[in-house]
ZAGU-562621 format. One record per residue: residue in three letters; y, z, x of N, C-alpha, C in turn. Coordinates in Angstrom, 1 decimal. Example, Ala and Ser with C-alpha at 12.3 -4.5 7.8 and 13.67 -1.06 7.14 Angstrom:
<recs>
{ala, {-5.7, 7.8, 13.2}, {-4.5, 7.8, 12.3}, {-3.3, 7.8, 13.2}};
{ser, {-2.2, 7.1, 12.8}, {-1.1, 7.1, 13.7}, {0.0, 7.9, 12.9}};
</recs>
This chain:
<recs>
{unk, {10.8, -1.3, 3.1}, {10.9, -2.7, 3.0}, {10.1, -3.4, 4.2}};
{unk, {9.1, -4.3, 3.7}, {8.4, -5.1, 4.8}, {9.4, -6.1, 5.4}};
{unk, {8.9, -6.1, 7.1}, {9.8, -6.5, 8.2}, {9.9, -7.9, 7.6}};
{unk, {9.0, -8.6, 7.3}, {9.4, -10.1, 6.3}, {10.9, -10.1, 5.8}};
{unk, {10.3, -9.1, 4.8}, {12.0, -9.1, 3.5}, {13.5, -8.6, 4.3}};
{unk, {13.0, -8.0, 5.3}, {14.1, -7.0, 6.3}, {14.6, -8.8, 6.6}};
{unk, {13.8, -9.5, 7.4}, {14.2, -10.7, 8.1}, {15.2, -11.4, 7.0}};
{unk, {14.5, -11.7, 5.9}, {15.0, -13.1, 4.9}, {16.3, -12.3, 5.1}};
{unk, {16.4, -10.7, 4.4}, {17.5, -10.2, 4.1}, {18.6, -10.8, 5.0}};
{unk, {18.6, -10.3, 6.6}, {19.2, -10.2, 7.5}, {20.1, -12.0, 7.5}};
{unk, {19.2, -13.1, 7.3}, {19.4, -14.3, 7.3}, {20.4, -14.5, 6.4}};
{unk, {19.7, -14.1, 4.8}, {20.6, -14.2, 3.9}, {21.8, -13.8, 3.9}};
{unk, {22.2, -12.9, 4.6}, {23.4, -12.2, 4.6}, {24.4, -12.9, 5.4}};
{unk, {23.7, -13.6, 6.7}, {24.2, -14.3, 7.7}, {24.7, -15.7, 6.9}};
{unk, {24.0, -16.2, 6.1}, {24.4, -17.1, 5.6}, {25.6, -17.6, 4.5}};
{unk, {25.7, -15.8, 3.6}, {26.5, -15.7, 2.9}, {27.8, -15.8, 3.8}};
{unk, {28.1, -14.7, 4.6}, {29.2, -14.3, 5.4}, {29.5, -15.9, 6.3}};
{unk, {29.1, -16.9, 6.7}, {29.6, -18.2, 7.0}, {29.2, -19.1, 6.3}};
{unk, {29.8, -19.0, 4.9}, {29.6, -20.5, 4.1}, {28.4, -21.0, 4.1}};
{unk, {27.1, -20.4, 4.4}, {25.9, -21.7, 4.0}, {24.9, -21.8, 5.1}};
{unk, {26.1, -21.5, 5.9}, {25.3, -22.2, 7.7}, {25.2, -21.1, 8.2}};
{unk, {24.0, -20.9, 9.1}, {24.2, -20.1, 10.4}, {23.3, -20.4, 11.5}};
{unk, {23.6, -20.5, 12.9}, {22.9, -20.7, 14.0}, {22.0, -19.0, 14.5}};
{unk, {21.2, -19.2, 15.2}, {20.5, -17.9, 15.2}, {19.8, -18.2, 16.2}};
{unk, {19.5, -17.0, 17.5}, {19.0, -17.3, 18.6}, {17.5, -16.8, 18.3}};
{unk, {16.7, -17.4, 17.9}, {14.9, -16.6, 17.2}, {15.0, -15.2, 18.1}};
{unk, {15.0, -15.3, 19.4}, {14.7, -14.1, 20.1}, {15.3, -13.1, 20.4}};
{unk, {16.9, -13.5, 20.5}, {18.2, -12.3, 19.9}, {17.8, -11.7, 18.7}};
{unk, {17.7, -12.3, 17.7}, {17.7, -11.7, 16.4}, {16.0, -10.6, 16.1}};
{unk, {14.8, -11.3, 16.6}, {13.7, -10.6, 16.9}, {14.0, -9.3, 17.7}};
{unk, {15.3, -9.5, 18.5}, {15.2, -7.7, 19.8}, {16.0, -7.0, 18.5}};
{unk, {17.3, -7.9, 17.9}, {18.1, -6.9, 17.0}, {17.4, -6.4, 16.2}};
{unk, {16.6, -7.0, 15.2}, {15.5, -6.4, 14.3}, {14.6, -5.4, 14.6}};
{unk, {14.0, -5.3, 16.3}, {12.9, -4.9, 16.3}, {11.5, -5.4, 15.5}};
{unk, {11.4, -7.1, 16.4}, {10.3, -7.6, 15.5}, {10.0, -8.6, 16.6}};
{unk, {8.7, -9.0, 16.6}, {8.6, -10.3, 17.4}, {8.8, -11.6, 16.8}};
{unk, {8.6, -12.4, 18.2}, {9.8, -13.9, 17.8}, {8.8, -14.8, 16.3}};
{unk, {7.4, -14.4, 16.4}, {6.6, -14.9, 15.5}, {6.9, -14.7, 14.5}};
{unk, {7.5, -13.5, 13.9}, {7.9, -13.0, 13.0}, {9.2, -14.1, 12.0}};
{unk, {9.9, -14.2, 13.1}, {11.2, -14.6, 12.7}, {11.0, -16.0, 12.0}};
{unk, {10.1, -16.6, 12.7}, {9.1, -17.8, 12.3}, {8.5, -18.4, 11.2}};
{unk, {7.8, -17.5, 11.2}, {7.2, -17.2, 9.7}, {8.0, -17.2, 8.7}};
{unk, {9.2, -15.8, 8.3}, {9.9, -15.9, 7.8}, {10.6, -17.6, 7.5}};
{unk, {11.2, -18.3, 8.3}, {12.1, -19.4, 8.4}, {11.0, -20.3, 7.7}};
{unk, {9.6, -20.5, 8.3}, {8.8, -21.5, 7.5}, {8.3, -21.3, 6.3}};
{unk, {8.8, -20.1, 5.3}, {8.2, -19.7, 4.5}, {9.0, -19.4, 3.2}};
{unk, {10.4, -19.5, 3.7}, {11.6, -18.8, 2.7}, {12.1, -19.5, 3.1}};
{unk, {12.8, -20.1, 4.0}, {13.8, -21.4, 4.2}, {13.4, -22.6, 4.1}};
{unk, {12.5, -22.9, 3.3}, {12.1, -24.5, 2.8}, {13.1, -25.5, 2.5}};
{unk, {13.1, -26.8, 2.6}, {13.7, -27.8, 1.5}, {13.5, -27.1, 0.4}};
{unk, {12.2, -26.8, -0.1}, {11.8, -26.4, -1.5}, {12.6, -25.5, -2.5}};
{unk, {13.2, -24.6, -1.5}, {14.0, -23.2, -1.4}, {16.1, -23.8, -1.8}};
{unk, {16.0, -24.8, -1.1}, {17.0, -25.4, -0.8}, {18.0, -25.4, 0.5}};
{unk, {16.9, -25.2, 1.7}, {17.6, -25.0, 3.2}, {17.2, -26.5, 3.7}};
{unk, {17.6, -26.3, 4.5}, {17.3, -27.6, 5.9}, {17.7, -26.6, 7.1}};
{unk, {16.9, -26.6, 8.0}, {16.5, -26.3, 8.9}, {16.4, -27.2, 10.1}};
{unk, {17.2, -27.0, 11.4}, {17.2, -27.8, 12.7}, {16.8, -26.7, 13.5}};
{unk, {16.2, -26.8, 14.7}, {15.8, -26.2, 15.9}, {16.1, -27.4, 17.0}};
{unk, {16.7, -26.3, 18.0}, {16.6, -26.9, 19.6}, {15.9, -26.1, 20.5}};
{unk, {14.8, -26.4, 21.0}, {14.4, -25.5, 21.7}, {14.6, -25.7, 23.6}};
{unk, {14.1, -24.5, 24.0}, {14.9, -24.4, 25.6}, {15.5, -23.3, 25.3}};
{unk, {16.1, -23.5, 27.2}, {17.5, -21.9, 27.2}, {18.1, -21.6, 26.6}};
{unk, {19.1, -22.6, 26.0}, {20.4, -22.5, 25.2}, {19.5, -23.2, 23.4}};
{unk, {18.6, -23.0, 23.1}, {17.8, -23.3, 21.6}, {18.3, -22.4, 20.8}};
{unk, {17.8, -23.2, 19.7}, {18.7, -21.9, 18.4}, {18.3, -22.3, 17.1}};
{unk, {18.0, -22.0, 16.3}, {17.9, -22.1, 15.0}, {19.1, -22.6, 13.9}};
{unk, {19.0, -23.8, 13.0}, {20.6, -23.6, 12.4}, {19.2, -23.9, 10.9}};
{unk, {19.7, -22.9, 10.3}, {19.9, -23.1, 8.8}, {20.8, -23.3, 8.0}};
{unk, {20.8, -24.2, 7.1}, {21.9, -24.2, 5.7}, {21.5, -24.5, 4.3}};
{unk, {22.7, -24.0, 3.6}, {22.1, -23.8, 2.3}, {22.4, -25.2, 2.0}};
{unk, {21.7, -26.1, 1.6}, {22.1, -27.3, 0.3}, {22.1, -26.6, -0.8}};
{unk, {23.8, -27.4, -1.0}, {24.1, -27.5, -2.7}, {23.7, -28.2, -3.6}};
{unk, {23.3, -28.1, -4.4}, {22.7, -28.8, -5.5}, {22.9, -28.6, -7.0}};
{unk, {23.2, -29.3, -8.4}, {23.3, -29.2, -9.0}, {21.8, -28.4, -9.9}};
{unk, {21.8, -27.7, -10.9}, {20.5, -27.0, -11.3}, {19.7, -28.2, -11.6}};
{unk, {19.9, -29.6, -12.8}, {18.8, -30.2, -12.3}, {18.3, -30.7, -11.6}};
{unk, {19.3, -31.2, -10.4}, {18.8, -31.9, -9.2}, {17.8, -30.8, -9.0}};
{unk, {18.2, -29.6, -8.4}, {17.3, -28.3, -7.7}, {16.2, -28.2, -8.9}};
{unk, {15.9, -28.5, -9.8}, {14.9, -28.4, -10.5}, {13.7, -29.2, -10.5}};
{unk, {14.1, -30.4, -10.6}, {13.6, -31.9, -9.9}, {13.1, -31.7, -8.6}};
{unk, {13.9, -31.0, -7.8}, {13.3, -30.9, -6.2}, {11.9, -30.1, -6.2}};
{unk, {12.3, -29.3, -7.1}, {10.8, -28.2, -7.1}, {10.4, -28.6, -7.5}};
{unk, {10.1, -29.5, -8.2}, {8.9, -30.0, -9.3}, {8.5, -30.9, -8.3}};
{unk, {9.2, -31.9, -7.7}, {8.7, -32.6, -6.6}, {7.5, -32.4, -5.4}};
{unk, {8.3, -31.2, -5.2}, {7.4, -30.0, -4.1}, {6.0, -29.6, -5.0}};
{unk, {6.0, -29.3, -5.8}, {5.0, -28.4, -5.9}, {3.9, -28.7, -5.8}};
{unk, {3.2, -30.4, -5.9}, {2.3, -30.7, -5.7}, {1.0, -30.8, -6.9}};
{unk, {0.0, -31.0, -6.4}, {-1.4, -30.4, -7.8}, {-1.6, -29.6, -7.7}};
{unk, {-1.6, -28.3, -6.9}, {-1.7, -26.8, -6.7}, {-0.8, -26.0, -6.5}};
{unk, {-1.2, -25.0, -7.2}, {0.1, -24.0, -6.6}, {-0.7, -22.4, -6.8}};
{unk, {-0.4, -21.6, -5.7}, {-1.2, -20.5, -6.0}, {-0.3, -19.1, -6.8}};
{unk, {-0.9, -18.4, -7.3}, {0.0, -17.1, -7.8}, {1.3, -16.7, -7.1}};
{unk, {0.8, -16.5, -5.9}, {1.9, -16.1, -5.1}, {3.3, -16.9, -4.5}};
{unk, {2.9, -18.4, -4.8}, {3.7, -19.2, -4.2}, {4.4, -19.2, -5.5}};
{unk, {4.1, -19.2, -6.6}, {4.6, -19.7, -8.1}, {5.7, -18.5, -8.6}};
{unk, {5.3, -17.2, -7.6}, {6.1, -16.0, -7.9}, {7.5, -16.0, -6.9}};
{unk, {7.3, -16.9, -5.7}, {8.1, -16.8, -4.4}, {9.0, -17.9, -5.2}};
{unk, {8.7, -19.1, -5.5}, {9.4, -20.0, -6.6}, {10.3, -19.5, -7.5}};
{unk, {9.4, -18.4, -8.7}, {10.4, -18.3, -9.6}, {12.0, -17.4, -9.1}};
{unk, {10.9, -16.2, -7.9}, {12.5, -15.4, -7.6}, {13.4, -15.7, -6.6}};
{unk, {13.3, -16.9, -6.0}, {14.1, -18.2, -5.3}, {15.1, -18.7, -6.7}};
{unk, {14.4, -19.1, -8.0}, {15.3, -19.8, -8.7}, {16.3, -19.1, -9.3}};
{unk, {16.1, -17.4, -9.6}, {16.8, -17.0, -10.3}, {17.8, -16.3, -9.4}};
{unk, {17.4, -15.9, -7.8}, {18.3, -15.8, -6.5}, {19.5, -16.9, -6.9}};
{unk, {18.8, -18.2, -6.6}, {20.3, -19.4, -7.0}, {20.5, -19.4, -8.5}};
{unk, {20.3, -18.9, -9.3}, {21.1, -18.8, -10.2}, {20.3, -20.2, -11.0}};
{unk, {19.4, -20.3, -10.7}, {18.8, -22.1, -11.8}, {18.7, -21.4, -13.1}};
{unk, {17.8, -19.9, -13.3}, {17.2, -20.2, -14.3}, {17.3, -18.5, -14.6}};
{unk, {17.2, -18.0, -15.7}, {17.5, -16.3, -15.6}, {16.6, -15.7, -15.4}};
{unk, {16.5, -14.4, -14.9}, {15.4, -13.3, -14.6}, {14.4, -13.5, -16.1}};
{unk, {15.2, -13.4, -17.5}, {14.2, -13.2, -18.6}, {12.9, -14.5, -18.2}};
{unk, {13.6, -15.8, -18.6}, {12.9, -16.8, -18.3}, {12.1, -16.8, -16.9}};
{unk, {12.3, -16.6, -16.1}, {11.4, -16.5, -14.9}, {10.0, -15.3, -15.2}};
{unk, {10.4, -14.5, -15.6}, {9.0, -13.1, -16.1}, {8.5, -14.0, -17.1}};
{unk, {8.9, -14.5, -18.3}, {7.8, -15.7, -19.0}, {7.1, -16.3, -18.8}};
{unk, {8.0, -17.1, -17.4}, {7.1, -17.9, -16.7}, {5.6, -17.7, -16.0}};
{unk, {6.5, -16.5, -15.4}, {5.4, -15.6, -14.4}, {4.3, -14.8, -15.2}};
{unk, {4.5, -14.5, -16.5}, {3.1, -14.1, -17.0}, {2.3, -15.5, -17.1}};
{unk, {3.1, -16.4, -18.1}, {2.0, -17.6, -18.6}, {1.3, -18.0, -17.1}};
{unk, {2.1, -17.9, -16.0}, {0.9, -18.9, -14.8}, {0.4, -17.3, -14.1}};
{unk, {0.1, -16.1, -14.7}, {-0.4, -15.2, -13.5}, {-1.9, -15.5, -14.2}};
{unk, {-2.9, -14.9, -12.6}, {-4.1, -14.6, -13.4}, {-4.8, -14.1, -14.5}};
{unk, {-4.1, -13.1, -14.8}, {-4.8, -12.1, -16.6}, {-4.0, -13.4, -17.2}};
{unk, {-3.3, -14.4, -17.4}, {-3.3, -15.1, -18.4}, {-4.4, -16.4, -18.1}};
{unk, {-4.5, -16.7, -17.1}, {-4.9, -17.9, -16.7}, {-6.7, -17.1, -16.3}};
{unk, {-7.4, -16.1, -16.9}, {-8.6, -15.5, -16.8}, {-9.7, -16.2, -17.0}};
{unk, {-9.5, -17.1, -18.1}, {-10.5, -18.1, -18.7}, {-11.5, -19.4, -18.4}};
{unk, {-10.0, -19.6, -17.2}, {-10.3, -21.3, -16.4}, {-11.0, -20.2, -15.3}};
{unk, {-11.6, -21.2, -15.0}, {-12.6, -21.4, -13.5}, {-11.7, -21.0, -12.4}};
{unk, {-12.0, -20.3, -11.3}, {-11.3, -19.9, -10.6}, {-10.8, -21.3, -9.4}};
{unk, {-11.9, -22.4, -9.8}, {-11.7, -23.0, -8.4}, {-10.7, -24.2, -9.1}};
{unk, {-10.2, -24.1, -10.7}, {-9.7, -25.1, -11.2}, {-8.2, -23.9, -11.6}};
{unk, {-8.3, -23.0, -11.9}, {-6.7, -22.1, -11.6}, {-5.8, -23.1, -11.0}};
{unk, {-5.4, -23.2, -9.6}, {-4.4, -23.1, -9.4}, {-3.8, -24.7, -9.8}};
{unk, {-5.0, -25.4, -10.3}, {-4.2, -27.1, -10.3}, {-3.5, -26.9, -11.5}};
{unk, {-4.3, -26.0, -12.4}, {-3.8, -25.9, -14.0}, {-2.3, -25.2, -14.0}};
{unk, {-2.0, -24.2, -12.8}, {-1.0, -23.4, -12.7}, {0.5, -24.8, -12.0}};
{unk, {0.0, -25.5, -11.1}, {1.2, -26.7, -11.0}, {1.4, -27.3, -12.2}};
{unk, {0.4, -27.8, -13.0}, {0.6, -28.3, -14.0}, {1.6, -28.0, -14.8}};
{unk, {1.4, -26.5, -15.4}, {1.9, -25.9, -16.5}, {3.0, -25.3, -15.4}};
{unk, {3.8, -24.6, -14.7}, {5.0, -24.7, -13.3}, {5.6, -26.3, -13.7}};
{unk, {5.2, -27.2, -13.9}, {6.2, -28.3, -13.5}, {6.5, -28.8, -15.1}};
{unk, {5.6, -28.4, -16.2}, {5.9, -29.0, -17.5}, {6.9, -27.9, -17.9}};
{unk, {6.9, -26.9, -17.5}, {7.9, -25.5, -17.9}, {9.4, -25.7, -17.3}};
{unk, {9.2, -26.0, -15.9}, {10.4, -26.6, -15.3}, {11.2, -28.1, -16.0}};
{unk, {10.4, -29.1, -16.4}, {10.7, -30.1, -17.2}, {11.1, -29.8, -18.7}};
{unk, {10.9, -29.0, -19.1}, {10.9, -28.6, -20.4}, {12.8, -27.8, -20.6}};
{unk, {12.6, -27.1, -19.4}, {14.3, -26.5, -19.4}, {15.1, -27.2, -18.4}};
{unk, {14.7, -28.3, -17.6}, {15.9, -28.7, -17.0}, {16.6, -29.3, -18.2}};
</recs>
């Protein structure tokens, strides 16, 4: 398991076990891991999005800390929110991080998410222009998302 997914895991767990919330000291949790504090970082700006359905506070200093929490949301609200987010672009990888975020919260099932994930991967999307891919890939991500909220 890459130290990434080790991280989200570690988080996720933390979050299950206190209802939603958890405070986190970046550089405690970096020694417990065995990872640097940049690490912990990344992970948080990259898997803990609004997009994702976190909100995220930091205090930094001595006593600083990390608080994550899960917002609750109804499936279409949380559907609406991603469609919001996604923008005119979206790349392979971000559209993959998306689908297994939605089926994590339970929006949308494993089957329907691999559907999704062929129609916007590259061997389906081979045809288009490479520098016009990824706008076509939001596109067709937010009409697919609109189509099943």
């Amino acid at each position: 398991m890459r130290m990434s997914d080790l991280v989200a895991k570690y988080i996720t767990e933390m979050l299950d076990e206190q209802n939603g919330s958890a405070e986190i000291q970046r550089n405690e949790l970096a020694g417990n891991l065995g990872c640097v504090p940049s690490q912990i970082n990344y992970v948080i700006t990259s898997r803990f999005t609004p997009e994702q359905g976190y909100i995220v506070e930091s205090r930094r200093g001595g006593g600083g800390y990390i608080r994550i929490s899960r917002v609750s949301m109804d499936r279409g609200t949380a559907i609406m929110h991603i469609i919001n987010s996604v923008g005119n672009s979206l790349d392979k990888a971000s559209a993959e991080a998306m689908l297994n975020n939605m089926v994590n919260r339970s929006i949308i099932e494993l089957s329907v998410a691999k559907v999704m994930a062929s129609a916007l991967s590259d061997r389906a999307l081979h045809t288009v222009e490479q520098e016009k891919r990824d706008s076509l890939r939001a596109d067709l991500f937010k009409n697919m998302l609109l189509a099943i909220s």
